[in-house]
N, C-alpha and C positions, 0 to 999 in steps of 0.2 A: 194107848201104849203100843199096842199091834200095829198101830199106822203108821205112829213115826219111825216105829225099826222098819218097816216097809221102804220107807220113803229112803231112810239112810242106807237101803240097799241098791236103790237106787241109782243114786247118784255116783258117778266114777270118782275115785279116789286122788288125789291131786299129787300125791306121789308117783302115782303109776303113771301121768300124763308122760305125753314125749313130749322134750322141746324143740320149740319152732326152729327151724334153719333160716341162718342169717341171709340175705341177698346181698353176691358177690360184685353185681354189678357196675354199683354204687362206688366201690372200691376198685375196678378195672377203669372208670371215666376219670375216677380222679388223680389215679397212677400219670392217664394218657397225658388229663392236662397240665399236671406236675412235667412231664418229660418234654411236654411241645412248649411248655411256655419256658422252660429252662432253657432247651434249646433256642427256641426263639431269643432268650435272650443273652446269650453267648454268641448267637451269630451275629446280634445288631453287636454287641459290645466287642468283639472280634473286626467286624465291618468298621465299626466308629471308629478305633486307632488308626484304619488306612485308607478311612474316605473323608473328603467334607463334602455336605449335601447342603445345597437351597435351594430354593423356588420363587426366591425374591431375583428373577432374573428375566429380563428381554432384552431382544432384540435389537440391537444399534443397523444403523446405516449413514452414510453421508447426507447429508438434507443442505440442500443451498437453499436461500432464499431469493427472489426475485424481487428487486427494490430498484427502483428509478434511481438513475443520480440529478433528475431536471425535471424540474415541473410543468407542467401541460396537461391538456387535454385530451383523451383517451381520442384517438382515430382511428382504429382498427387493431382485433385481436384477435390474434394467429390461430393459437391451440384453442382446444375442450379440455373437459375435466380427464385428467388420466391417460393422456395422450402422450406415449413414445415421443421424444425429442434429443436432436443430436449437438451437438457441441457448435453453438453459433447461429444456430436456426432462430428466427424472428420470430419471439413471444407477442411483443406488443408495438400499436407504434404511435406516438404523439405527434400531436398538431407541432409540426416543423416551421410555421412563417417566420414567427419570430427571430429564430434561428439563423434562418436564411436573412433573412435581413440582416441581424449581424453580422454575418459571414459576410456580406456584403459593402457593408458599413465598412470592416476591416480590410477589405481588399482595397476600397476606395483611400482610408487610410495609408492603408501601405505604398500605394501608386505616386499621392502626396509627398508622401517622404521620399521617394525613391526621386522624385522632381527638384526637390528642396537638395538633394545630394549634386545632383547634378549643376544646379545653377551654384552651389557651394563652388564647386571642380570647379566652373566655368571661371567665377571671380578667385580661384587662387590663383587659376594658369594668367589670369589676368595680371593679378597682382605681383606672379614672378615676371612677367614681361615686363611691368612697370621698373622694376629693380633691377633689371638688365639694364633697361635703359637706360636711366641714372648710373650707373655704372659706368656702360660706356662714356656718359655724356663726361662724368668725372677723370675717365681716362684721356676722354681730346682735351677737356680745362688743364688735365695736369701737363699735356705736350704744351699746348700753347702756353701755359707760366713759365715754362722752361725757357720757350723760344723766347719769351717776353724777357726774361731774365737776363737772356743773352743780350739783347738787344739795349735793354739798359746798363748792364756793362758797360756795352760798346759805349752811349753816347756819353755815362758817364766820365769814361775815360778821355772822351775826344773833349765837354767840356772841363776837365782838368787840365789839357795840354792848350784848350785855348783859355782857357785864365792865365796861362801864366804870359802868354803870346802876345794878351792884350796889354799887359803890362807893358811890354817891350815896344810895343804898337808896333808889332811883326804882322799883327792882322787885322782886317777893318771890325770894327761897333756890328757891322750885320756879321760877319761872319760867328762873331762871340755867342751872339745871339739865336742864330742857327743853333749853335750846338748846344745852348743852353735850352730852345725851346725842343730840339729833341731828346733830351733828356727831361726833360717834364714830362713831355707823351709817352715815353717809356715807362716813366715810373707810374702813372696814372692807367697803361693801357695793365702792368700789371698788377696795378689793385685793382680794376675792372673784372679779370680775370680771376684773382681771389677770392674776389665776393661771389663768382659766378662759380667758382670753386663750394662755396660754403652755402651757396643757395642748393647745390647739385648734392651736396651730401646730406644737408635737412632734409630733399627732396625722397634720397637715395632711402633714409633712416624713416623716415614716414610709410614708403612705400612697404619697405622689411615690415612694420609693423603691423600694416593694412594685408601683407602676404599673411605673419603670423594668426591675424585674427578668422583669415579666411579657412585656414587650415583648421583650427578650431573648429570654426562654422561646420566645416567637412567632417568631423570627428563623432558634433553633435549631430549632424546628419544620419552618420553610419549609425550612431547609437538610436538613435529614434526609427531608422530602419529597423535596426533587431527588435525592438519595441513592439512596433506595426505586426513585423510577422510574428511574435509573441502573442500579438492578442487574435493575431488571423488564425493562428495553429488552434488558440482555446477559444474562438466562435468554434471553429471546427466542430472542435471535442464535446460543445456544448452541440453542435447538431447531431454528431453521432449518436449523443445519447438518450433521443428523441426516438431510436430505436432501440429495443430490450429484446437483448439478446438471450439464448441458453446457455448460464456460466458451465454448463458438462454435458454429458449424456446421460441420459434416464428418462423419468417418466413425471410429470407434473402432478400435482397436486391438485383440490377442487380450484379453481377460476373465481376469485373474491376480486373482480374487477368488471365494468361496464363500458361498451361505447358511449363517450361524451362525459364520461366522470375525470372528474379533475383530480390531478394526481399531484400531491408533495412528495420534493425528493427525500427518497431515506423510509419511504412508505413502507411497508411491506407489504406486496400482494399476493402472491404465491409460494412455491414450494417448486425445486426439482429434485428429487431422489435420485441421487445419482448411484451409475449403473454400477457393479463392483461387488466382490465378496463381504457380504453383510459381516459382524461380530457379534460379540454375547457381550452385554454388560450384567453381573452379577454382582450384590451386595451383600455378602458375609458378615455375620456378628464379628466383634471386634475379638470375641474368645474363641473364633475358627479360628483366627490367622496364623498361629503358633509356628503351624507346619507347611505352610500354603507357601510355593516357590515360582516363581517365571522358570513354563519350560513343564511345568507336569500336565499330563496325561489327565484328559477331560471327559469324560461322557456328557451327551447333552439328548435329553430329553424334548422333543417340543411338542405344545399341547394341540400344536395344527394337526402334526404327523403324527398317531398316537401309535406305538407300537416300534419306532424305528428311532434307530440310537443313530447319532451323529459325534464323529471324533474331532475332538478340539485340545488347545493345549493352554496355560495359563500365560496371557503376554505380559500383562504390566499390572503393578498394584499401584493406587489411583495415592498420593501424595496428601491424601488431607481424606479426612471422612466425608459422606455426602452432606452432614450437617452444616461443614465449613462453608459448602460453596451455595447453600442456600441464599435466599434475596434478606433473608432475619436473620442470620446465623446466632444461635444460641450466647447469650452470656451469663457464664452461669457466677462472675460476680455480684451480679443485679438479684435483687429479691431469695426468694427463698430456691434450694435447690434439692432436687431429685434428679437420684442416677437416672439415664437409661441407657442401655446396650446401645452401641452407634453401630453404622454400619459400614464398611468401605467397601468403594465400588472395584469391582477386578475384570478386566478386561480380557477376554478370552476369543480367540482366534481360530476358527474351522484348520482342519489339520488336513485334510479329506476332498477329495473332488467328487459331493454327492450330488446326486439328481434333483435335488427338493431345493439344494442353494437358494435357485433360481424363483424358487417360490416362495422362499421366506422374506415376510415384513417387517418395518420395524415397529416395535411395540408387543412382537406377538411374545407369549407367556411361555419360560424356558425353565426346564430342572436340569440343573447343572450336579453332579458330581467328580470330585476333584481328586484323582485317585494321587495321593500322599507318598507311597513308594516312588 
């Protein structure tokens, strides 16, 4: 019994303990994170009413491609991979003979025709001299019918006045006769004349006809001429094009072509980047676009340069989603259907003449924000 009142004096009493103090700390981290992430989120929800932001964005440039318009085989190639090139300068250049031979072919042509014109000319001036002729000749026919005409008048008359003479036998049987036999030759010398009359106008009418066909001849000449240099101009064109040229200035692409490889027109072998203030193409969800105008104020971010903002402004918004101008473009009457956010492309414009321009590529990785004010 002695023991355990011992033991019970012991032990400290549970009333009289102090209480432990709470740790305040716990409670100052959580204040902190309440106030930063509050803030935090009043700033982006502050920031969201007067930005749009994406990162679904690169780099545009002009890109020509280099395509034969004639087929042949590769004979020498100008550039390397990457190699600065100016407007005009010889990319490639094909086996030309055939060409040349054309080109030759059609001069030879053309020389032809221009021969064929000439011997045309020669037989129309022909054929108007021929119709002069006859002309004239119808003009002496028509003097001499006249004179002829007179002439049988005359002896007409004289045998009239010796018919009646005879009668009276005022004149001798020759006399009558005389005047009867020149009035025979009169009238015979002008139907002689008539017909030489109607020969010289058949004549006249043949020749007009052999002039008209010559002049045609000439016509088709002329027109076979333009023909000739029609096809000499397009051998030409076809030899020029045995040389591939640079359609701009800028810088090429890798070299997907060989000496002695055979090239179809329409190929595609390379690339010129041509030279020029690159853009930003940027694709925005369809539920940015609300507030997004041609003409606003750009920031651009690039993942090359990291640390330096580039000013741009918004040029154009693109007339169709990028889904439209895909090579499949979506049909969503077909099978079954599920939404998804589309995107449109917006084409954004450097505003700024910075240093880095010149160093930016196309394809490289861009954040664009769109300040909305």
């Amino acid at each position: 019994m002695a023991q355990n009142e011992s033991n019970a004096q012991n032990q400290p009493s549970i009333e009289n303990e102090a209480p432990k103090k709470k740790s305040k700390g716990f409670l100052f981290v959580l204040i902190g994170l309440v106030v930063v992430g509050g803030t935090f989120g009043i700033t982006k929800y502050i920031h969201g009413q007067h930005h749009e932001e994406t990162d679904d964005a690169q780099i545009d440039e002009n890109i020509s491609p280099v395509i034969p318009r004639t087929s042949g085989y590769v004979l020498d190639i100008r550039v390397v991979d990457n190699q600065k090139v100016k407007q005009g300068d010889t990319l490639v250049v094909l086996d030309n003979r055939t060409e040349l031979i054309q080109v030759q072919q059609a001069e030879a042509a053309l020389n032809a025709a221009k021969n064929n014109l000439s011997v045309a000319q020669a037989n129309t001036a022909a054929s108007r001299a021929n119709v002069s002729s006859y002309e004239a000749n119808i003009s002496t026919v028509d003097a001499q019918i006249e004179a002829a005409k007179v002439t049988l008048r005359r002896a007409t008359q004289d045998y009239d006045r010796y018919s009646n003479l005879i009668k009276d036998h005022s004149i001798t049987q020759q006399q009558f006769e005389q005047a009867e036999a020149a009035k025979q030759s009169a009238e015979r010398q002008l139907a002689v004349l008539t017909g030489q009359k109607n020969a010289a106008t058949r004549q006249t009418s043949a020749a007009t006809s052999q002039s008209n066909a010559t002049n045609q001849i000439v016509g088709v000449a002329n027109a076979t001429i333009q023909q000739r240099e029609a096809d000499l101009e397009n051998a030409k064109l076809n030899l020029s094009y045995t040389v591939i040229t640079a359609p701009s200035d800028g810088q090429v692409s890798k070299i997907n072509v060989q000496r002695g490889q055979f090239l179809q027109a329409g190929q595609s072998l390379f690339s010129v980047i041509s030279d020029g203030v690159p853009w930003i193409v940027a694709n925005f969800k369809e539920t940015q676009l609300s507030k997004i105008r041609t003409g606003q104020k750009v920031i651009v971010h690039i993942d090359a340069f990291p640390g330096h903002e580039f000013e741009a402004k918004v040029s154009s918004l693109s007339p169709a989603t990028g889904a439209r101008f895909a090579l499949l473009p979506p049909d969503n009457a077909s099978g079954n259907f599920v939404k998804t956010v589309q995107r449109l492309p917006i084409k954004i414009e450097f505003t700024t003449s910075d240093q880095f321009l010149k160093d930016l590529r196309a394809g490289m990785n861009v954040d664009v924000d769109v300040h909305l004010d």
